[in-house]
N, C-alpha and C positions, 0 to 999 in steps of 0.2 A: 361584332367586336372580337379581335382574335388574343387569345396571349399572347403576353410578350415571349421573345424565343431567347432574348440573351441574356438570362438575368443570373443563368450560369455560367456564361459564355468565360469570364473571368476565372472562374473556378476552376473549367476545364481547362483550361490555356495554364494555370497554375502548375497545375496537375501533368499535366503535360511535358512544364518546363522543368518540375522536382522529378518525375521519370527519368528525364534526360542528364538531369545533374546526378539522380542514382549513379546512373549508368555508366556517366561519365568518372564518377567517386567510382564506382567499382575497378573500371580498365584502368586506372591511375593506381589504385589501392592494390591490384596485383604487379603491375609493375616496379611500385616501390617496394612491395614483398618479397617480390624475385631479385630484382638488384639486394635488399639486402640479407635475403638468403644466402645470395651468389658470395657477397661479401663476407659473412659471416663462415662460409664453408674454407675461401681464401685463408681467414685469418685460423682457422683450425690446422690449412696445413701447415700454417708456421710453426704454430704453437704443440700440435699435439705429438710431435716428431718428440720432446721430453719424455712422454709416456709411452712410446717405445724404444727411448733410447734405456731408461729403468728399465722396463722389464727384461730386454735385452742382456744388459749389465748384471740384471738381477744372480744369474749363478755366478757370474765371475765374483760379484762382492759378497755371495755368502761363502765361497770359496774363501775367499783371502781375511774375511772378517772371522770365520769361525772351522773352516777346515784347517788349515794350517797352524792356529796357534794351540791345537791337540796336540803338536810335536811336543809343547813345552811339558804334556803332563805326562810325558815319559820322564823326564828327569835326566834325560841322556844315556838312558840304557837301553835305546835302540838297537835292534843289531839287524843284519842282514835278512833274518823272518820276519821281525814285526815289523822292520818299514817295509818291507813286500807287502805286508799283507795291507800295510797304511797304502801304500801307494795304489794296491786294486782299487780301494774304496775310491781313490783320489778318480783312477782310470773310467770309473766304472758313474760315478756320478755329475764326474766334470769330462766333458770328451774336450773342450779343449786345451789339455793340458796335455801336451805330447811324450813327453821325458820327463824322468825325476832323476836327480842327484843326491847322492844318499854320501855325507860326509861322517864317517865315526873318527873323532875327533878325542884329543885328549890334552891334559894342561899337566905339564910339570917337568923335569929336566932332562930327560930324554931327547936325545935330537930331534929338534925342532924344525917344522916351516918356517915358522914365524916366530922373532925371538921377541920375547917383551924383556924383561930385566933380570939383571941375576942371572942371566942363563937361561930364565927360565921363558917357556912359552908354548905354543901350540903346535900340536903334532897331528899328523892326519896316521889315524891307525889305517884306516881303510873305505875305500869311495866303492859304490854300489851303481850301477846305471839301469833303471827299469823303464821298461815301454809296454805298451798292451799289445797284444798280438792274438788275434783272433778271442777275445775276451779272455783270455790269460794272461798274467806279468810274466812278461820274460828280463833277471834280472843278470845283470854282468859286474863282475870287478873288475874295474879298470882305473888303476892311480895316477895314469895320465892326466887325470886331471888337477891333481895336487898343487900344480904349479898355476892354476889357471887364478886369476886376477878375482874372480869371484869370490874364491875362501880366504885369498891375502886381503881384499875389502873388509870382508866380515871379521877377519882372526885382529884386523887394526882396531876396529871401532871397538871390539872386543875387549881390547889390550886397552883404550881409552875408557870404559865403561868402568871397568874393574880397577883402577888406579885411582878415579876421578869419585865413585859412587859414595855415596850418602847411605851405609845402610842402617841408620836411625829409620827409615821412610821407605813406603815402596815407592819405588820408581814410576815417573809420571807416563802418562800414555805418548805423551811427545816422547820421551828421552827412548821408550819402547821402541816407538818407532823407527827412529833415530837410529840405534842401536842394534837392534834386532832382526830388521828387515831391511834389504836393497832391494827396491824395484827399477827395473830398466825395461826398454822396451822386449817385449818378449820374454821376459825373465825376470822371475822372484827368487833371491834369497832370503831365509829365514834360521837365525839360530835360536836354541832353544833360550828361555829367559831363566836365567839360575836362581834360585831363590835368596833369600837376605843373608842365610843359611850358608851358600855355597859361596857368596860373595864377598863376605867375610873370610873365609880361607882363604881363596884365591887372592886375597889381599897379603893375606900371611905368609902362602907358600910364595909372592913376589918380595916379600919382603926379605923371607931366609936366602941366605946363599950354598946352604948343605939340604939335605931329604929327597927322598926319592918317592914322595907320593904321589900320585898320579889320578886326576879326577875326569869323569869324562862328558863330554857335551856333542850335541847333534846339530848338522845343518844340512839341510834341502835346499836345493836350489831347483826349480821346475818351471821349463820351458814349454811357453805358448805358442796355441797355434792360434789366430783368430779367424781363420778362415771355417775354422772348424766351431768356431761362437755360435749359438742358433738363432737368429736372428723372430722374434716374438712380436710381431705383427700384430699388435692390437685395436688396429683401425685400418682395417683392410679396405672401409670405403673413403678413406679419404688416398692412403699409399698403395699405389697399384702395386708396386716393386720397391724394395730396400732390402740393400747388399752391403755388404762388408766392402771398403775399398779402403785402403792407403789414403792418408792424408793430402798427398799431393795428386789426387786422381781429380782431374779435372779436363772431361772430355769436352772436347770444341765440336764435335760434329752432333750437339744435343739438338734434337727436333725443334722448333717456333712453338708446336701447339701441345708440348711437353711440359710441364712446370717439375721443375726441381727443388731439392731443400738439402740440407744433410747438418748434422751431428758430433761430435767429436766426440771419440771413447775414451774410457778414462784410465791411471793404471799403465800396467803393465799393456795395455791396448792403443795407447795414447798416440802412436804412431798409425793408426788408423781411425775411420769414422763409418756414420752408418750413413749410406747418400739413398737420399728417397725422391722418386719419380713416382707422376701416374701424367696419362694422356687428358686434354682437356676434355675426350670423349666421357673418361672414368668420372671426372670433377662434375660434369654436366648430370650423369647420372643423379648422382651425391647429391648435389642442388635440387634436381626433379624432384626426388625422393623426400628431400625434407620440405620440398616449398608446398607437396600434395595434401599434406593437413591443413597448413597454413593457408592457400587458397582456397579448399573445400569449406574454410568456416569463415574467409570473407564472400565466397560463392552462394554459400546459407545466409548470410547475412542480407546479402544483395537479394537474394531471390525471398527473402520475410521482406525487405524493405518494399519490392515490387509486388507482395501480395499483398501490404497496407494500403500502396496505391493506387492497386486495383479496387479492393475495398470500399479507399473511400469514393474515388471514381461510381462502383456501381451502386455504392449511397447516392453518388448526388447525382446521377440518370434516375434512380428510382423515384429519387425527393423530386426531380423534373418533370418525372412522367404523373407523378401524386399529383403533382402543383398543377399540372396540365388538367389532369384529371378534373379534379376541384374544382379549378376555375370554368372549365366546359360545365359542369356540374351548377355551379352557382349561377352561371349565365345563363344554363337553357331552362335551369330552377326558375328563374329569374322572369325569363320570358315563358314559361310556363303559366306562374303565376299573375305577370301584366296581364293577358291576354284577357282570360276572363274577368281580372276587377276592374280593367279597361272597359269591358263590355257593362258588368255590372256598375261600372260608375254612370256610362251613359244612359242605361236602361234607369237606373234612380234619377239621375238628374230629368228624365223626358216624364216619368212619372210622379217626380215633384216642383214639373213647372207651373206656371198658370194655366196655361191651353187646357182646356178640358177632351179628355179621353175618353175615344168610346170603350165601347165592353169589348169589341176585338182587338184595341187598341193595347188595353190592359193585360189582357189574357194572353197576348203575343209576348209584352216585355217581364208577367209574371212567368213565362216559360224561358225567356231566356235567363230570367235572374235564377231557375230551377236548374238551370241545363250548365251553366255555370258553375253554380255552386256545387252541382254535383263532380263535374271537373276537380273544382277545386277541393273538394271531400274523396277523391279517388286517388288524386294525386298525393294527399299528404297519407292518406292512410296505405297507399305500394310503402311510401318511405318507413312510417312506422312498422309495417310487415316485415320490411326486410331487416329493420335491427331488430326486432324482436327473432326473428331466424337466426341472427348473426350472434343473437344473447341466449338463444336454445330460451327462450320464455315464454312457447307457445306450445299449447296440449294437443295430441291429437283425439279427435273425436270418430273413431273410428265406427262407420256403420257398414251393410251393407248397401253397394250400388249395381244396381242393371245396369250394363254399360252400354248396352242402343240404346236404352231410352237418356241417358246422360248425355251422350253423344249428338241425340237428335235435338235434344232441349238447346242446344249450345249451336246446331246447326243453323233451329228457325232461327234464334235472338239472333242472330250475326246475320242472316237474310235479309231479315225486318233491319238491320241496322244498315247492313250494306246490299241492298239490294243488285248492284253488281257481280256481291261476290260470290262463286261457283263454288259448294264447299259439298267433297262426297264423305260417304265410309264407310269401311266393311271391318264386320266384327267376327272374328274366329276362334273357335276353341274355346274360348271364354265367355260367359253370359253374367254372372256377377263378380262382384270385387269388392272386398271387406278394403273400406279407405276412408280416407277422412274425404266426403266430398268437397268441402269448402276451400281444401287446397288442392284436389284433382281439381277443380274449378278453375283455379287461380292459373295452374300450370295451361289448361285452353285456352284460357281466357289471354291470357299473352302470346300466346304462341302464334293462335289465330288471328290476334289483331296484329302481329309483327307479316304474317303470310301475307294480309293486305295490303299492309303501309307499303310493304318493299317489293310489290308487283306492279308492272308496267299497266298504264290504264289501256281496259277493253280482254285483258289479260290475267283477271283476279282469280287465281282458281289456287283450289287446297284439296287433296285426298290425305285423308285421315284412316291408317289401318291398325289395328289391332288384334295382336293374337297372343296366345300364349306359346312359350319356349320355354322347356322345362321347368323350373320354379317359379318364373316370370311371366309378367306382363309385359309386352313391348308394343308403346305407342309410336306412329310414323306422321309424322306430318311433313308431307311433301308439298312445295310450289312449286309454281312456273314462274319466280321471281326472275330479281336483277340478281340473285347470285352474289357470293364472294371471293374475292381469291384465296388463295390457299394459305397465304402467309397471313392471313387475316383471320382464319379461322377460330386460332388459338386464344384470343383473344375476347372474341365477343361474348363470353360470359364473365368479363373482367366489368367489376362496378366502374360505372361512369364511362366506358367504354364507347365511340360512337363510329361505326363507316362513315367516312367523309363522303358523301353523293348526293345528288339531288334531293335525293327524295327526306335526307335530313336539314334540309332548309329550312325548316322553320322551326326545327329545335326540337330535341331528342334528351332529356334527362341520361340515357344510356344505363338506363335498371330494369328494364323488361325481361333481357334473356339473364343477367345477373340476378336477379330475381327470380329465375324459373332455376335456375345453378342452385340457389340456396335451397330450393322447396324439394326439389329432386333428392337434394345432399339429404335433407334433415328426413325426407321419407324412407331413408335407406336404399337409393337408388342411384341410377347415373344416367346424364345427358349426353351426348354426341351430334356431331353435324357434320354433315358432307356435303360438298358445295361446289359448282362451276359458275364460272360467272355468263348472263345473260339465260344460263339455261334453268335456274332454281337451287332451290336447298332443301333437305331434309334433314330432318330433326327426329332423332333417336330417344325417346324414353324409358327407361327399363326401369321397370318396379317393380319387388320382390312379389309374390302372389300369397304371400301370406300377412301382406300386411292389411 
């Protein structure tokens, strides 16, 4: 009766087909990580062009936010030194601001530029032109500019502020603005903001039509360069390049495998933008780069999921090879123990028929119910030996043994028992050995009846050597058997274990050499076997010499 072979078969084909769907969830699961990588990097270079158009922007509006309305806390008693020395600062922290226009300005009835009422109105005492040159202000008078459209803007809104104002209130930061500052492209003017103080007079000296008092106010006007803006690149891996370009800069000979974006500056820059390019070589990077975590932890994911598979894979070969095990086991159990109460049923049945039996009739089937029952008292007591090895619940009784005369005692029994069988040995270096005989026994006793079972008939022959090797004992028991192959070797001390060949035809429990495995192990020892097939095996024992 053989085992069945597919009662896994389901299992592994399971097993097999969730391997495959891993595998398959894996190459899908990187693919849609990369696409949405790839997507995800796309939609960054839309967006993150804001975060360098800030920082970008960042001096021009701490410039215009807070450098320039320090003119106001002069009070307009600017003159020729201190806005030099304002305008270094300006040179020196803002490079793109190329020129300043330095206006000393004055309100009351003196020939005027600009006439507000009464007579009365603004006069430019004297205009200053500074520029940086080799990190020095180099400053100029020149009143040529007097007439320029810039100080008539500012000297109007001026002359509209001061007529119109509320000074119950400070003025709103719109009407500031409003008022205060012209921005055009390339150019800020800024006059200084009078206080409620000063604003009230000028209300007064428009109202009189006699006096000659004369108050005085400052205005800057300072021209940009934006070429000269630094442009703050703070995501260098998504924009390869971004440049300062003109509004209307829109080149047609842009590469296919170039992606572009761009910006629009604000301000006195607003006639310009920032255009950002990179090659889809740089994007590709970009993507690698951030998809290599994101694959390494579905990469770890997939390669745990295919080490559970494996797992449970070599669970159920091992529960197959067990179940095999087992069932060889319970079957040659089986037919181990048929055999003789097959014999012992018919030997009772013939000696409790009617026929009367003679004395040798008797004596024949009294020996075979002996010869049996001893079978079956050998075989249940290997099994119980070998769990109690396997439970460590056996003592050892260590005596002194002669090992010829052990050796010879074990030689005749097996002569007398197999009178075929040819068994020599030779004992060296060693004449006694402190052991437990009753399991040095056990270990001959299998060995030698394994050297006959598995030798060809006419062919029975065993040399048994023994000698000592340093601390050791080393027992040889060599045949002229059927041999094993080599990929088999590793195995035959495994319980329930059996070589598939003739000569296990009629049933083999597979606990003989597993059983010499345990008696070795629990002596503090170790077994070996080396094997050709056809030509024999040898069996290696080494035992400490002091046990």
């Amino acid at each position: 009766m053989k085992a069945p072979k597919n009662i896994y078969r389901k299992n592994f084909t399971l097993i097999t087909a969730s391997l495959v769907l891993i595998t398959v969830s894996f190459v899908i699961g990187l693919i849609i990580a990369y696409n949405l990588t790839a997507k995800y990097v796309e939609n960054e270079f839309s967006s993150k062009k804001v975060e360098v158009l800030d920082q970008t922007s960042k001096p021009y509006n701490d410039f215009f936010q807070l450098k320039i309305p320090e003119i106001t806390s002069y009070q307009g008693f600017l003159d020729s030194a201190s806005a030099a020395n304002y305008s270094g600062t300006v040179f020196k922290a803002y490079p793109f601001v190329s020129r300043i226009l330095f206006y000393d300005l004055q309100i009351g009835s003196k020939p005027t530029n600009v006439t507000f009422t009464n007579n009365r109105g603004i006069s430019v005492k004297a205009i200053y032109q500074y520029k940086s040159k080799r990190g020095a202000v180099r400053g100029l008078k020149d009143m040529a500019f007097a007439n320029e459209d810039d100080f008539k803007h500012m000297a109007l809104k001026l002359s509209h502020f001061i007529s119109t104002a509320d000074t119950t209130r400070l003025p709103t930061q719109d009407e500031i603005f409003r008022t205060f500052y012209d921005v055009s492209p390339d150019k800020i003017s800024y006059l200084n903001i009078p206080r409620r103080e000063d604003v009230k007079i000028y209300q007064s000296l428009l109202d009189r039509r006699e006096g000659k008092a004369f108050y005085k106010q400052n205005m800057m006007t300072f021209l940009l360069d934006a070429n000269k803006l630094k442009v703050r690149n703070n995501h260098p891996e998504l924009y390869q390049q971004v440049t300062i370009e003109p509004v209307v800069y829109d080149p047609l000979d842009i590469d296919n495998g170039r992606k572009v974006t761009e910006a629009a500056l604000t301000g006195a820059f607003s006639n310009f933008k920032l255009y950002f390019s990179s090659t889809r070589e740089h994007l590709d990077k970009e993507i690698d780069r951030r998809f290599l975590p994101i694959g390494s932890i579905v990469l770890l994911i997939y390669v745990f999921m295919v080490l559970i598979t494996w797992l449970i894979y070599r669970n159920l070969s091992i529960n197959l090879k067990i179940f095999k095990l087992q069932y060889d086991f319970i079957n040659n159990f089986t037919h181990e123990f048929k055999t003789p109460v097959s014999v012992i049923k018919i030997a009772g049945s013939n000696l409790r028929g009617d026929a009367e039996l003679s004395e040798r009739q008797r004596r024949h089937y009294g020996k075979i119910l002996d010869e049996e029952a001893d079978k079956l008292n050998d075989l249940m007591n290997k099994l119980l030996s070998f769990t109690q090895l396997e439970n460590r619940s056996i003592t050892i009784h260590r005596q002194e043994v002669s090992l010829k005369a052990f050796v010879k005692g074990y030689i005749e029994t097996f002569k007398i028992k197999y009178p075929d069988f040819k068994v020599t040995s030779h004992v060296e270096g060693v004449d006694a050995f402190n052991t437990d005989p009753v399991l040095l026994g056990s270990i001959f006793q299998n060995l030698m009846e394994n050297a006959y079972k598995y030798s060809h008939p006419g062919n029975k022959e065993l040399d048994i050597d023994i000698k000592q090797e340093r601390r050791n004992v080393v027992l040889r028991f060599a045949d002229k058997g059927i041999g094993m192959a080599k990929a088999e070797q590793g195995d035959v001390f495994k319980k329930f274990y059996r070589i598939e060949n003739q000569y296990n035809q009629n049933g083999s429990v597979g606990l003989g050499l597993a059983f010499c495995k345990e008696l070795v192990n629990f002596m503090d020892g170790e077994i070996t076997v080396t094997s050709k097939v056809n030509e024999g095996s040898t069996f290696i024992v080494t035992l400490p010499l002091d046990n």
